[in-house]
C-alpha positions in Angstrom: -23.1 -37.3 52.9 -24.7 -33.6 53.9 -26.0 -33.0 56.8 -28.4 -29.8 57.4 -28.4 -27.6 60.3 -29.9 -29.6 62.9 -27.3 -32.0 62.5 -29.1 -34.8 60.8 -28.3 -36.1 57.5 -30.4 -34.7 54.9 -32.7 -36.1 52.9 -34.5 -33.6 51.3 -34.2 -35.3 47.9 -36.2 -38.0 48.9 -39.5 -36.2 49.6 -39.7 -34.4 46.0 -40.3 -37.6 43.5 -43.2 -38.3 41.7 -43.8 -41.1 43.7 -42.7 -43.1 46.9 -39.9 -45.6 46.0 -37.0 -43.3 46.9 -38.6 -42.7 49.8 -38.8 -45.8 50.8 -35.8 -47.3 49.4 -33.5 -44.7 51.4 -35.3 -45.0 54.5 -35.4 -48.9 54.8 -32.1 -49.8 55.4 -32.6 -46.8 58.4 -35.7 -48.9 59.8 -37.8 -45.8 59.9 -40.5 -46.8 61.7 -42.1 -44.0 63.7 -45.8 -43.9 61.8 -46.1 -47.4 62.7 -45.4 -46.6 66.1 -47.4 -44.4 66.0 -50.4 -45.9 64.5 -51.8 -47.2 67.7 -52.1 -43.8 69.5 -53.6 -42.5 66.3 -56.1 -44.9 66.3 -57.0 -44.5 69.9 -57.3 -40.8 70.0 -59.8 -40.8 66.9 -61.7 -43.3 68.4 -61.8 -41.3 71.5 -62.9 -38.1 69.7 -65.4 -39.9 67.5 -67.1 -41.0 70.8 -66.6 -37.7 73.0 -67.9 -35.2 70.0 -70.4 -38.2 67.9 -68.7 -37.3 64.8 -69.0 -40.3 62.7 -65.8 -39.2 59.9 -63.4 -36.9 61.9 -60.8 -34.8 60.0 -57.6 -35.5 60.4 -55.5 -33.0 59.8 -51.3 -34.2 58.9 -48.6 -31.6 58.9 -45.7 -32.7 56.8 -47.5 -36.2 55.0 -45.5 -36.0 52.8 -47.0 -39.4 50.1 -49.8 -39.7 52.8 -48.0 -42.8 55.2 -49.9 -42.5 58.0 -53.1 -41.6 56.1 -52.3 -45.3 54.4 -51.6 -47.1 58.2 -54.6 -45.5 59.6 -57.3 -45.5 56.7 -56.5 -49.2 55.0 -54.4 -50.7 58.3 -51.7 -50.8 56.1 -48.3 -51.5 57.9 -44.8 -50.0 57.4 -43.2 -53.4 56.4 -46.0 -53.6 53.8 -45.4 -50.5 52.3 -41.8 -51.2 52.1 -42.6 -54.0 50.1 -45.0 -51.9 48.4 -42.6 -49.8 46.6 -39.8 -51.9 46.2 -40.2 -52.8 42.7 -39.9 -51.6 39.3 -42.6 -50.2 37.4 -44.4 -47.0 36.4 -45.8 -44.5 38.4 -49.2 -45.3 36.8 -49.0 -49.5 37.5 -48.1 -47.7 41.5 -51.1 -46.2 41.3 -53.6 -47.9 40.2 -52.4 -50.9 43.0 -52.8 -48.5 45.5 -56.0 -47.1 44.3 -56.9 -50.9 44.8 -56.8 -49.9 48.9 -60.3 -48.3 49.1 -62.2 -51.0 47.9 -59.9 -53.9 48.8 -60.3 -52.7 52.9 -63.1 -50.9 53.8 -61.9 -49.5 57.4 -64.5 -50.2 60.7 -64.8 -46.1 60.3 -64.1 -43.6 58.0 -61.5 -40.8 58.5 -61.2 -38.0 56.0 -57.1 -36.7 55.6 -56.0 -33.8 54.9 -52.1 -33.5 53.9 -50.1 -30.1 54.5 -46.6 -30.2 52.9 -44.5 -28.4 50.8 -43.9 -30.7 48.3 -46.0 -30.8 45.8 -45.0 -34.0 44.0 -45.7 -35.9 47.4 -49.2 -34.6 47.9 -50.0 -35.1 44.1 -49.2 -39.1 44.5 -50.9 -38.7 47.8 -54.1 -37.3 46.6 -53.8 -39.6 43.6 -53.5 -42.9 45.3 -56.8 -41.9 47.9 -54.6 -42.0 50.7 -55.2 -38.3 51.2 -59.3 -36.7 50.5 -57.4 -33.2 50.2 -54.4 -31.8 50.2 -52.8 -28.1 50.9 -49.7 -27.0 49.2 -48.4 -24.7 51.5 -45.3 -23.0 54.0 -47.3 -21.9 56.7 -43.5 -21.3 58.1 -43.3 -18.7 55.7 -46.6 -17.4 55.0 -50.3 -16.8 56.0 -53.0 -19.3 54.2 -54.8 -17.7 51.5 -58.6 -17.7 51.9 -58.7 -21.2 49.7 -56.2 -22.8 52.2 -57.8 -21.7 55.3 -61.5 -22.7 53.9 -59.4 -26.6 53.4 -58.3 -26.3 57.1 -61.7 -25.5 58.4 -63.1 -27.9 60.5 -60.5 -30.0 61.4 -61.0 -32.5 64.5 -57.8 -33.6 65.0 -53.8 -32.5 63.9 -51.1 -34.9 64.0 -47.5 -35.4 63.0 -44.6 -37.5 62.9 -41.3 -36.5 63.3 -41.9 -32.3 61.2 -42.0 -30.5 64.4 -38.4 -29.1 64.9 -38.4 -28.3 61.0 -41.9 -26.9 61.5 -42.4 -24.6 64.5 -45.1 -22.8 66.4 -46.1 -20.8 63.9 -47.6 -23.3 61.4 -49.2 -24.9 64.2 -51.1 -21.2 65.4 -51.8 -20.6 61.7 -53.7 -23.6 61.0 -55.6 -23.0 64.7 -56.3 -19.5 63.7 -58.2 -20.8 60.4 -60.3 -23.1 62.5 -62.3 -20.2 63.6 -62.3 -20.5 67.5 -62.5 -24.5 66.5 -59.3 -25.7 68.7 -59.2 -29.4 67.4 -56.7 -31.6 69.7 -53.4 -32.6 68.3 -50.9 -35.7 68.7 -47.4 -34.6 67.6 -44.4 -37.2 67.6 -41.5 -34.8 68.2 -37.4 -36.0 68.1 -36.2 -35.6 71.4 -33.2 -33.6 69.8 -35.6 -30.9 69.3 -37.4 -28.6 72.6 -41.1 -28.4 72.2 -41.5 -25.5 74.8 -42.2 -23.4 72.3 -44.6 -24.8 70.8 -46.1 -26.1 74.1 -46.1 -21.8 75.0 -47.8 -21.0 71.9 -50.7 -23.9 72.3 -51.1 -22.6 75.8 -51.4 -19.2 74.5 -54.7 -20.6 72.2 -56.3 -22.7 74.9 -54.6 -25.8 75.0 -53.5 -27.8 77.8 -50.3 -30.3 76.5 -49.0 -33.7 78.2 -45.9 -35.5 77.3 -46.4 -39.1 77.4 -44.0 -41.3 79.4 -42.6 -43.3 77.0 -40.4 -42.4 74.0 -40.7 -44.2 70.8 -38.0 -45.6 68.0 -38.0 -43.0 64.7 -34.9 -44.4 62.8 -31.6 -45.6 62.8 -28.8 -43.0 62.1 -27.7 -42.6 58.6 -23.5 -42.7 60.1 -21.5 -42.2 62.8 -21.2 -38.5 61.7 -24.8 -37.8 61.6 -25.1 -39.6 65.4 -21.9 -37.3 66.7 -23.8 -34.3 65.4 -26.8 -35.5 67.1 -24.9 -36.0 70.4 -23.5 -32.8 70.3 -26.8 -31.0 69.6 -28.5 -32.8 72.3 -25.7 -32.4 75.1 -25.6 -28.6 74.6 -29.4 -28.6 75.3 -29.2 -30.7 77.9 -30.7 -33.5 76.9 -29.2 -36.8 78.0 -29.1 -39.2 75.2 -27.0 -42.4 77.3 -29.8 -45.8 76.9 -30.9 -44.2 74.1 -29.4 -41.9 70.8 -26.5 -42.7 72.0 -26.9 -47.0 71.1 -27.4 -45.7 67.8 -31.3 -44.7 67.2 -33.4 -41.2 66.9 -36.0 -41.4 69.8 -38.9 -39.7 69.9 -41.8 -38.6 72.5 -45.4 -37.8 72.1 -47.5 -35.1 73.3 -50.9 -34.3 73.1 -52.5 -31.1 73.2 -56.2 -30.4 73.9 -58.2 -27.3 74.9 -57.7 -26.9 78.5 -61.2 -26.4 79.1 -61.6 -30.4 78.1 -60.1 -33.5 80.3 -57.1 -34.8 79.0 -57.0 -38.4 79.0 -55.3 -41.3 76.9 -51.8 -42.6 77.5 -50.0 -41.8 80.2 -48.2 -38.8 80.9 -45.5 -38.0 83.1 -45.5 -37.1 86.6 -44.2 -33.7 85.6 -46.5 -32.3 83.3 -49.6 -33.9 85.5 -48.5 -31.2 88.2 
């Protein structure tokens, strides 16, 4: 088993098929679980923005989709354990698609969201894109590199950016770039963030482009560890920070937390956040 240099085990292989059964077949036995968790705030933060700004299909912007989960939870109410099932089975990547396809005129959601998918892997976005979870999709490493022009024209307009579980891999500066191609847009942002990884930095830079960021008091189940190596390293990354992980990493689960950023100009309301960041 290899872990990569946060300590966690890694998984990279998992994110690069041509479709979603790997994915899902080394992530069950983990109970990975976060974008369900996450679904509900998802859902209520769209609603709010649709109602505060009247925009009948906002864009929802995902960093790291990877094959477009929470684009499936949130535009078809798919669940988790039903994509599980999903992709459990034999079959051809073709037969996968065409059942997903199915989705978009099987459940016709209340309201319609337009996703966008940013990722580096290719294959992922292609099955994405494929199966209509995703209406567009950038191919990018805004770690690495600036947007071209065709890439920042796709993140023009955004309403809302969210993510589950990137942030840590992905840092502040994907996050400015994609702000910086809104044109003095600054859509608000829901970020599910391991607690093994600080979000100051990130919380410095969205101050430093208008935003105002809460942590919400409650922290939320991503996925079992992978071994009792990959939980020590975990441990031992999250003592040296000073993070205390007894009640919680340390029963044998990743935790994470939510925090939403808005421009600070706006009111910031939603789930609760804790005392702390209210002062």
């Amino acid at each position: 088993m290899r872990f990569d240099a946060t300590g966690k085990v890694s998984l990279d292989h998992i994110y690069t098929q041509p479709d979603p059964r790997t994915y899902f077949n080394a992530l069950r036995p983990l109970e990975y679980c976060v974008p369900q968790q996450a679904k509900p705030y998802f859902e209520k933060l769209i609603k709010q923005y649709r109602e505060s700004r009247q925009v009948a299909e906002p864009k929802v912007l995902d960093i790291g989709c990877s094959y477009g989960i929470n684009a499936a939870l949130l535009k078809y109410d798919a669940t988790m354990d039903e994509l599980y099932a999903r992709y459990a089975g034999t079959g051809s990547r073709e037969a996968l698609l065409a059942r997903d396809r199915e989705l978009a005129t099987t459940r016709r959601p209340a309201h319609r969201i337009r996703f966008v998918g940013l990722d580096t892997s290719s294959s992922a976005l292609s099955y994405a894109l494929d199966a209509g979870f995703l209406d567009d999709a950038v191919h990018a490493d805004l770690e690495e590199h600036e947007p071209t022009p065709a890439q920042r024209a796709q993140f023009a307009g955004t309403d809302l950016v969210i993510s589950t579980g990137c942030l840590g891999y992905v840092t502040e500066r994907t996050l400015t770039r994609v702000v910086r191609a809104q044109g003095g847009r600054r859509p608000w942002m829901a970020h599910f963030v391991l607690r093994m990884f600080p979000f100051d930095s990130v919380e410095r830079a969205l101050t430093g482009l208008g935003y105002r960021t809460v942590r919400v008091d409650e922290v939320f189940k991503q996925r079992r560890f992978a071994s009792p190596d990959e939980q020590a390293l975990v441990l031992d990354r999250m003592s040296a920070a000073g993070v205390d992980a007894q009640g919680l990493e340390a029963e044998g689960w990743l935790y994470a937390q939510l925090y939403l950023s808005r421009p600070a100009d706006e009111e910031t309301t939603g789930p609760r956040a804790t005392n702390r960041e209210r002062n």
